[in-house]
N, CA, C and O atoms as a MOPAC input file, in Angstrom:
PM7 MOZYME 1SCF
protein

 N    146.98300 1   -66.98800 1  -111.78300 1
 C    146.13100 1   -66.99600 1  -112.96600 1
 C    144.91500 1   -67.88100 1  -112.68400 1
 O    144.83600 1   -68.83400 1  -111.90800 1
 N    143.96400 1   -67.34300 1  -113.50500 1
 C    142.66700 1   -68.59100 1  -113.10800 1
 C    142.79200 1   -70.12300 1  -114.22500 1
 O    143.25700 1   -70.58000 1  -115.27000 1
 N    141.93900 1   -70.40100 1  -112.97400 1
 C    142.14600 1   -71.94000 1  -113.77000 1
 C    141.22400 1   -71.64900 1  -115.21600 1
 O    140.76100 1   -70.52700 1  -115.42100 1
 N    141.00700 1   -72.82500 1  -116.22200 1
 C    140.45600 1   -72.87900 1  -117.05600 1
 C    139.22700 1   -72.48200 1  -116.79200 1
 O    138.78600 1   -71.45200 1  -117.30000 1
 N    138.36700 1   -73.38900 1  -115.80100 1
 C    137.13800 1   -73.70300 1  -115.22600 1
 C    136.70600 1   -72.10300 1  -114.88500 1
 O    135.53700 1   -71.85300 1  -115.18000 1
 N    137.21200 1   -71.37100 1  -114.50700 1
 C    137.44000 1   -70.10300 1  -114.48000 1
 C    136.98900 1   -69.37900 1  -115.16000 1
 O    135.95900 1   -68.70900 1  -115.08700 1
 N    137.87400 1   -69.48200 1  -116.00200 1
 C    137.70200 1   -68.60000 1  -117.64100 1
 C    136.08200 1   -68.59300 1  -118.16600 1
 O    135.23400 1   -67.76000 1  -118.48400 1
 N    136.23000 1   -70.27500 1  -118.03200 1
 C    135.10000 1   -70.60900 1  -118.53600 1
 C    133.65200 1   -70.10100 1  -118.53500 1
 O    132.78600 1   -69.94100 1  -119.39400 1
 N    133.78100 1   -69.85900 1  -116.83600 1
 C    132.56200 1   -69.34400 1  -116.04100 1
 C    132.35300 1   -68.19200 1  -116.55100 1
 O    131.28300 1   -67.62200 1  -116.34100 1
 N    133.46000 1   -67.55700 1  -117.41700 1
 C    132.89300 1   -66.05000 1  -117.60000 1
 C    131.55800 1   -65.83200 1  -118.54600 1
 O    130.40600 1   -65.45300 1  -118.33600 1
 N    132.31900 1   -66.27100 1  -119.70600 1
 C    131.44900 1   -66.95900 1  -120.83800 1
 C    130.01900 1   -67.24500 1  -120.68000 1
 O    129.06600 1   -66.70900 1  -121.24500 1
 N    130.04800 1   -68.46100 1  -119.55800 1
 C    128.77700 1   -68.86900 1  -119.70200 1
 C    127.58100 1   -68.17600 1  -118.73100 1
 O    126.36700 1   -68.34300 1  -118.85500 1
 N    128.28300 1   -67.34400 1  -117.72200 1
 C    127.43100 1   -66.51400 1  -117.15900 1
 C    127.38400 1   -65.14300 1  -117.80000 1
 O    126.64800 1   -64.26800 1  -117.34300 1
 N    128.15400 1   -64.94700 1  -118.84400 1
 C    127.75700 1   -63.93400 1  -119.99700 1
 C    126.74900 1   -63.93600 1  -120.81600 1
 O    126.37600 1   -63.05000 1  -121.58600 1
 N    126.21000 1   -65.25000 1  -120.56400 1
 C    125.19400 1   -66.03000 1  -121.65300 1
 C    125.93100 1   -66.60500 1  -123.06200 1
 O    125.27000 1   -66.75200 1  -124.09000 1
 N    127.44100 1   -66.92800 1  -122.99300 1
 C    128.10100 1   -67.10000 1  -124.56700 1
 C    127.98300 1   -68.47900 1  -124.50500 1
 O    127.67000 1   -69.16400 1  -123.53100 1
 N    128.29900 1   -68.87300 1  -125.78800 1
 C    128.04100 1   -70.29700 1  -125.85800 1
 C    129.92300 1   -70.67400 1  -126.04300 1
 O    130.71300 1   -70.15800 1  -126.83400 1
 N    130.16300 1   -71.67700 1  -125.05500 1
 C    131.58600 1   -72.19100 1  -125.29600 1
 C    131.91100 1   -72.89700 1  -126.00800 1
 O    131.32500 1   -73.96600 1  -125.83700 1
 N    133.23800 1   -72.92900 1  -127.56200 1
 C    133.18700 1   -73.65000 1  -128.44500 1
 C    134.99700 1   -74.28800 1  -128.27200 1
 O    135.94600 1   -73.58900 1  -127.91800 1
 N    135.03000 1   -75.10500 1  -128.47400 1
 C    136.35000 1   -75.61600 1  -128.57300 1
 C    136.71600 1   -76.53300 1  -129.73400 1
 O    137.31700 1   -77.60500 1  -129.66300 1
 N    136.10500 1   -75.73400 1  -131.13600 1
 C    135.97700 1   -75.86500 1  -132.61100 1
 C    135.88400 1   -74.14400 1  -133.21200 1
 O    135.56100 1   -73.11900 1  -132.61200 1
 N    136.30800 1   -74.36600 1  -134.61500 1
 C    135.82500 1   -73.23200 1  -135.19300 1
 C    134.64200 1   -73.34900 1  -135.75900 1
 O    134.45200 1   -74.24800 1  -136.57900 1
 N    133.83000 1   -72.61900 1  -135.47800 1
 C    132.48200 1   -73.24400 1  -135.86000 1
 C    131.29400 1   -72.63000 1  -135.75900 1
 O    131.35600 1   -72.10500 1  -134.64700 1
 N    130.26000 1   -72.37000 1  -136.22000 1
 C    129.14200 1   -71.66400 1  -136.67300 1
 C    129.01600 1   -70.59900 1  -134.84500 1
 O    128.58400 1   -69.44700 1  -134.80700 1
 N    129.35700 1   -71.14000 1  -133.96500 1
 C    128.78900 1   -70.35600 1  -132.58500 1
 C    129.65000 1   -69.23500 1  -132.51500 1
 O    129.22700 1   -68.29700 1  -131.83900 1
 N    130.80300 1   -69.10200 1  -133.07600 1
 C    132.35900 1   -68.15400 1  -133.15800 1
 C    131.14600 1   -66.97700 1  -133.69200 1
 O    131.11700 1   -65.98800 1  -132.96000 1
 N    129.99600 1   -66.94800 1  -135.03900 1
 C    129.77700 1   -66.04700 1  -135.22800 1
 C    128.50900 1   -65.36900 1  -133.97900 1
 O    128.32400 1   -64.24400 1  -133.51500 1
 N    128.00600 1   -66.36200 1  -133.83100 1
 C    126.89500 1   -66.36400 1  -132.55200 1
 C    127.21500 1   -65.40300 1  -131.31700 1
 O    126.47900 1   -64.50900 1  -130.89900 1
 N    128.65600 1   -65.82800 1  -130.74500 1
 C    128.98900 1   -65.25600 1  -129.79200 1
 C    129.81800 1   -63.60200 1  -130.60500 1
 O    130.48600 1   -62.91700 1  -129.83100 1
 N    129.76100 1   -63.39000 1  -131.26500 1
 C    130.98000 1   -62.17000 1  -132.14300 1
 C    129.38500 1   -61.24000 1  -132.20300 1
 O    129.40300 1   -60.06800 1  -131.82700 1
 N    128.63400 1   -61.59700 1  -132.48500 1
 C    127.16900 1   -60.99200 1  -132.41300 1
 C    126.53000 1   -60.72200 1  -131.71300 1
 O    125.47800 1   -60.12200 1  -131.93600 1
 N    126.96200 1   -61.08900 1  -130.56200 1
 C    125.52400 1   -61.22500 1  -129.41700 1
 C    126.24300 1   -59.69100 1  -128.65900 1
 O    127.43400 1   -59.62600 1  -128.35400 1
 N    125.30400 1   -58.60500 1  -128.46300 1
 C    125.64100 1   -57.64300 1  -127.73700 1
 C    125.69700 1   -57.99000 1  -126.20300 1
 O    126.67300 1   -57.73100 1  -125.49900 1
 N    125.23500 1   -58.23500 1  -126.02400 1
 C    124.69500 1   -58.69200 1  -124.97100 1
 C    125.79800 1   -59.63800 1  -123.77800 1
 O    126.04000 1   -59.77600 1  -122.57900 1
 N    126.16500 1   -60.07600 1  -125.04600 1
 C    127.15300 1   -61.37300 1  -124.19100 1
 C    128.67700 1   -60.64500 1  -124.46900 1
 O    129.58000 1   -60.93400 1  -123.68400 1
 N    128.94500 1   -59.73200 1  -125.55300 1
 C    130.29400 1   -58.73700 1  -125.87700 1
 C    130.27600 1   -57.66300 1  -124.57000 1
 O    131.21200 1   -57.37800 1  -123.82300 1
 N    128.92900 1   -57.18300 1  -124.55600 1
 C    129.29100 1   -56.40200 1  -123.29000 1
 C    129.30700 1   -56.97700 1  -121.76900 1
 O    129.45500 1   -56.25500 1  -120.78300 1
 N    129.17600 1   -58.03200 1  -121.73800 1
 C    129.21600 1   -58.31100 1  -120.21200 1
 C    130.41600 1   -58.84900 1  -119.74700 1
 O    130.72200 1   -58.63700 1  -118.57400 1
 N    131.42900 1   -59.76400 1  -120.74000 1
 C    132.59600 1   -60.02400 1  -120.89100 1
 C    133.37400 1   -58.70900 1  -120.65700 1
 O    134.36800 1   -58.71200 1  -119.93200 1
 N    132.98800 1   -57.72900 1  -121.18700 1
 C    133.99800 1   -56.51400 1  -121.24300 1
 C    133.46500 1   -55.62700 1  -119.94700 1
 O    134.29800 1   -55.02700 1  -119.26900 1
 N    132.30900 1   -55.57200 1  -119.68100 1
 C    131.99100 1   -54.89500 1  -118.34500 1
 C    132.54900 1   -55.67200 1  -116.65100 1
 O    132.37400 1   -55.17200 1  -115.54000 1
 N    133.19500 1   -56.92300 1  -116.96000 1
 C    134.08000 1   -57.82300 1  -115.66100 1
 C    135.12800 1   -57.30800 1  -116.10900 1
 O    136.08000 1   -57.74300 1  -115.46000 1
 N    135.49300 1   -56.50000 1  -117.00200 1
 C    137.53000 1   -56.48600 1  -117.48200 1
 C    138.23100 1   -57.01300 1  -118.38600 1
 O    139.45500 1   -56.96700 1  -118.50800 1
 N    137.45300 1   -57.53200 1  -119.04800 1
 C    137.82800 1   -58.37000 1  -120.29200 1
 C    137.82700 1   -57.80700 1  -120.95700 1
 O    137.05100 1   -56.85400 1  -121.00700 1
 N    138.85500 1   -58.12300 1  -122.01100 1
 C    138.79500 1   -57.74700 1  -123.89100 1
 C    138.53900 1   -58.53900 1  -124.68600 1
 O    138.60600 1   -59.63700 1  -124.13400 1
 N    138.29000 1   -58.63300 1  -125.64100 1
 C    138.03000 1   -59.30700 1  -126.97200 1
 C    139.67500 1   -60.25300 1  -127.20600 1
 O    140.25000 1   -60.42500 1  -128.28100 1
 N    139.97800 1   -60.58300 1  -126.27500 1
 C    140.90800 1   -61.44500 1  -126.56500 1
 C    141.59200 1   -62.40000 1  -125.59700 1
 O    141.44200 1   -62.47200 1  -124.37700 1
 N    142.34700 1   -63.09200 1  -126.37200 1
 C    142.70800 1   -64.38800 1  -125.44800 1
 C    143.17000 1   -63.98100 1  -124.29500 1
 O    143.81200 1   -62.95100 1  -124.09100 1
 N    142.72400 1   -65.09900 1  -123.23000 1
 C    143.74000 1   -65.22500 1  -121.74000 1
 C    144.39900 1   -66.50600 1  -121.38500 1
 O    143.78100 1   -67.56800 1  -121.46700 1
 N    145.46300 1   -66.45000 1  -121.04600 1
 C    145.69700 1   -67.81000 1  -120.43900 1
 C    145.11300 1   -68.03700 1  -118.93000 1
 O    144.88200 1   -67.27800 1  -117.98800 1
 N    144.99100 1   -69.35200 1  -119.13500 1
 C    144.48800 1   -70.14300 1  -117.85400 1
 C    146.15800 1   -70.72100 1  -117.30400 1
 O    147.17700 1   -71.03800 1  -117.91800 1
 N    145.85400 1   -70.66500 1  -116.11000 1
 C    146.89700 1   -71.77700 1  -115.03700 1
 C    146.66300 1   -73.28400 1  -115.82500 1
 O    147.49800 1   -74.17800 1  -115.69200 1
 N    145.80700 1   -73.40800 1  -116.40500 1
 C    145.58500 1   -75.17800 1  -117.03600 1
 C    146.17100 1   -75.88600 1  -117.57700 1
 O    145.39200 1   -76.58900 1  -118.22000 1
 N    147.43800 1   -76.25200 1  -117.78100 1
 C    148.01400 1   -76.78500 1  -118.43200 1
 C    147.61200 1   -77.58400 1  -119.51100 1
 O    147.52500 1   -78.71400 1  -119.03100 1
 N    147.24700 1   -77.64500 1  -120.98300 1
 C    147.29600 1   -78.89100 1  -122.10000 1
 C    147.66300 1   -79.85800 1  -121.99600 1
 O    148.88200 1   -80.02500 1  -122.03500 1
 N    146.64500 1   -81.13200 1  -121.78600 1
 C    147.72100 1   -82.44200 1  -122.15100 1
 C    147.79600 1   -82.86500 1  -123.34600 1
 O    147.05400 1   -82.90500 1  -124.32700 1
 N    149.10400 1   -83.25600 1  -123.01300 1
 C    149.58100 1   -84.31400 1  -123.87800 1
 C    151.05700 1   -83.49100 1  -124.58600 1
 O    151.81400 1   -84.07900 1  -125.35800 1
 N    151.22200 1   -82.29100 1  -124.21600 1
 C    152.32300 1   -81.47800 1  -124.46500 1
 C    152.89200 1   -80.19800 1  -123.32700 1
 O    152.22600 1   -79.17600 1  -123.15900 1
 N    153.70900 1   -80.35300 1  -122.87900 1
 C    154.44300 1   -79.14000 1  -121.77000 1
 C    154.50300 1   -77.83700 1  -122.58900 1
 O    154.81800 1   -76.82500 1  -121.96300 1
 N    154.30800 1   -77.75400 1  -123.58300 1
 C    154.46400 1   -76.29600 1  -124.21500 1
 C    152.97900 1   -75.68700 1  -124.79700 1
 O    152.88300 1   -74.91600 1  -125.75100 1
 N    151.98000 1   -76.15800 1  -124.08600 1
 C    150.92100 1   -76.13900 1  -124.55500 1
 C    149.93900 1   -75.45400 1  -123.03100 1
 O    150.19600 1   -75.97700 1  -121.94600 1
 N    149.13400 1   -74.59300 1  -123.06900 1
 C    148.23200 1   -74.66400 1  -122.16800 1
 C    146.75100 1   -73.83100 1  -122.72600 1
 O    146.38700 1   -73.07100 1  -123.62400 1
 N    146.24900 1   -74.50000 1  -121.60800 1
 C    144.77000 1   -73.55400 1  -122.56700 1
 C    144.39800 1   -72.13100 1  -122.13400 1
 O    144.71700 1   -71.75300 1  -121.00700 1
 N    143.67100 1   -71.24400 1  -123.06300 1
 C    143.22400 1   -70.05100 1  -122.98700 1
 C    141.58400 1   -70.28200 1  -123.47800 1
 O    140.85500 1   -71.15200 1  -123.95400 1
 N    141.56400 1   -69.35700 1  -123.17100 1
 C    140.04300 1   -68.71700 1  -123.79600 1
 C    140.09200 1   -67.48000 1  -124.59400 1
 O    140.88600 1   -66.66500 1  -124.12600 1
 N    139.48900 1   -67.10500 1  -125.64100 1
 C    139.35000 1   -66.03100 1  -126.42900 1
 C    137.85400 1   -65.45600 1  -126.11700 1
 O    136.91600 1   -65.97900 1  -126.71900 1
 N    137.57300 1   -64.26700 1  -125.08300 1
 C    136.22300 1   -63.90100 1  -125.18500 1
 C    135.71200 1   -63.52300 1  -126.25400 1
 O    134.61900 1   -64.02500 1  -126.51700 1
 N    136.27800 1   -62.55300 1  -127.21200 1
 C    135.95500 1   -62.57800 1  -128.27600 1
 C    134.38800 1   -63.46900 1  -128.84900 1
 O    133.28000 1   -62.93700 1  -128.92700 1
 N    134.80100 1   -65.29400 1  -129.27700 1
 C    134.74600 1   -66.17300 1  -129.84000 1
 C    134.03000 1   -66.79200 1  -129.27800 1
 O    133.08700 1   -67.31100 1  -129.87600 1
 N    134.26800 1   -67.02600 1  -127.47100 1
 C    133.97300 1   -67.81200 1  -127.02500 1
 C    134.65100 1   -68.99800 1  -127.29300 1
 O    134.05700 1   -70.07600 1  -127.26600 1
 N    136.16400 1   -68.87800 1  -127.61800 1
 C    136.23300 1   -70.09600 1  -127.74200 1
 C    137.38600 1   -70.66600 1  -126.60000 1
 O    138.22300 1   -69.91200 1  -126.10400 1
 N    137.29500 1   -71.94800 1  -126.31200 1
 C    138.63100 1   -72.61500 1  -125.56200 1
 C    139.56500 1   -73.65000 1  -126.12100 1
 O    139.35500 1   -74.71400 1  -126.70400 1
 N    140.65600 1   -73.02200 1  -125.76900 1
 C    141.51100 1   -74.53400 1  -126.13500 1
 C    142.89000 1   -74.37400 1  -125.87800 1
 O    143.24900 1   -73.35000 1  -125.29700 1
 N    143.91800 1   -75.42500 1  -126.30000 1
 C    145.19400 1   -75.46100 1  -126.42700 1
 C    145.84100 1   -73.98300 1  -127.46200 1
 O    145.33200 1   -73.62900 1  -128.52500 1
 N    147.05100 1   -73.32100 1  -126.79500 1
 C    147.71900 1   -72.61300 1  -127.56800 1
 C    149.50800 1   -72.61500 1  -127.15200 1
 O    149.72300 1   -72.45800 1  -125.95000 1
 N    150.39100 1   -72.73200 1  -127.79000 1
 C    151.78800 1   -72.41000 1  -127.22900 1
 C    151.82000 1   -71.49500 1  -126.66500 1
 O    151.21000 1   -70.46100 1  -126.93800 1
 N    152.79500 1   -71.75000 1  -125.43800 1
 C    152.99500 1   -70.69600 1  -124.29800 1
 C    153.70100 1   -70.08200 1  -124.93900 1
 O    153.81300 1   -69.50600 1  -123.85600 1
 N    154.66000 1   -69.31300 1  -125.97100 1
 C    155.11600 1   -68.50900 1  -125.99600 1
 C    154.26200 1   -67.64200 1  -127.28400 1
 O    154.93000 1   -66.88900 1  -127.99200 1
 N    152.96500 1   -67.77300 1  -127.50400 1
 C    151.86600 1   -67.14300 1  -128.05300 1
 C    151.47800 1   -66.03200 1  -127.50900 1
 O    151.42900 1   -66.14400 1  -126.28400 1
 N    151.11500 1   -64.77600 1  -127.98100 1
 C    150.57800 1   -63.46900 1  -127.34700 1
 C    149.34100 1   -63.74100 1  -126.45400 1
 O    148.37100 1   -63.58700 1  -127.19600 1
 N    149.01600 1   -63.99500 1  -125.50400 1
 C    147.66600 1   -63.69600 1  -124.68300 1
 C    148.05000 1   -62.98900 1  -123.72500 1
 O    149.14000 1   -62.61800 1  -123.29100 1
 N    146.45100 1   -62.78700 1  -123.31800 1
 C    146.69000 1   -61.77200 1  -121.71800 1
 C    146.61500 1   -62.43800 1  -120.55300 1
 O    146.39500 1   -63.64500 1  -120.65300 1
 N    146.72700 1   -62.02400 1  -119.56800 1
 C    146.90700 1   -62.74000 1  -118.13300 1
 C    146.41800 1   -62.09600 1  -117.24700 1
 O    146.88900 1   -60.96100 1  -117.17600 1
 N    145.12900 1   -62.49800 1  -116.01500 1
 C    144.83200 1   -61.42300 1  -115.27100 1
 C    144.78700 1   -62.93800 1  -114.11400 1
 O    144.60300 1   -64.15200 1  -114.01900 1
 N    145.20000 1   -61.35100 1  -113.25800 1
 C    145.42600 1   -61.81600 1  -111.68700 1
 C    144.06500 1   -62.31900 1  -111.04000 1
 O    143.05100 1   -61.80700 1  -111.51500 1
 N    143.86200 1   -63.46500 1  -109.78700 1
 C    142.78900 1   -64.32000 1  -108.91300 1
 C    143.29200 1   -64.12400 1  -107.47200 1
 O    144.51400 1   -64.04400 1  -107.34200 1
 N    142.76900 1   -64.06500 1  -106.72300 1
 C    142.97200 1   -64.09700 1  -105.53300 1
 C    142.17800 1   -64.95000 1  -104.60200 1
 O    141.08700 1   -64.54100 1  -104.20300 1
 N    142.67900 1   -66.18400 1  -104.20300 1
 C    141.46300 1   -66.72100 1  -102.78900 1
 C    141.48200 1   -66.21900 1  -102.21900 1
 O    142.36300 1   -65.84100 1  -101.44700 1
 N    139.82400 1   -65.84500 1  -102.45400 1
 C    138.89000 1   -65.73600 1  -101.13900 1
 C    138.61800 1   -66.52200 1   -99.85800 1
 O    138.19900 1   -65.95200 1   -98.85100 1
 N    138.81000 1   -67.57100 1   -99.89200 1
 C    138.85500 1   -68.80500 1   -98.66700 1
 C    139.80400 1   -68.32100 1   -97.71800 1
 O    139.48900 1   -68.59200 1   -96.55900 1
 N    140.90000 1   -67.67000 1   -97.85900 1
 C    141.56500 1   -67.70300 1   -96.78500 1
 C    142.13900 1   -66.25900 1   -96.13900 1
 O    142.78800 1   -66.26500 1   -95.09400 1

């Protein structure tokens, strides 16, 4: 799975703005054509993924991203998200 940092990159080379609040950019990024289709033209859906990242401060916790939203954060691992496969290139 990709790391957070990962995820992240999608987003922001989508042009989305990353929020880790609910908060006025959730509608920003839900609007922007622009940044909905480029998320979805790499393989993405409008919905959460987990990251390899683990949450601190709790073992039952790790973070995702919602392209959707743009948003990141903590969710329980036994929560519905999706999961897509990484492969290094380095070796």
């Amino acid at each position: 799975m990709p790391t957070i940092d990962e995820l992240k990159k999608v987003v922001t080379d989508c042009r989305g703005e990353l929020t880790t609040d609910t908060d006025a950019k959730w509608d920003k990024n839900v609007i922007n054509f622009s940044y909905q289709s480029c998320y979805k033209e790499k393989g993405f859906t409008s919905s959460g993924y987990w990251s390899s990242t683990p949450s601190t401060g709790t073992i039952t916790f790790a973070l995702h991203v919602n392209f959707n939203y743009g948003y990141m954060g903590p969710d329980r691992m036994w929560n519905y998200n999706y999961v897509c496969c990484v492969r290094d290139l380095s070796i």
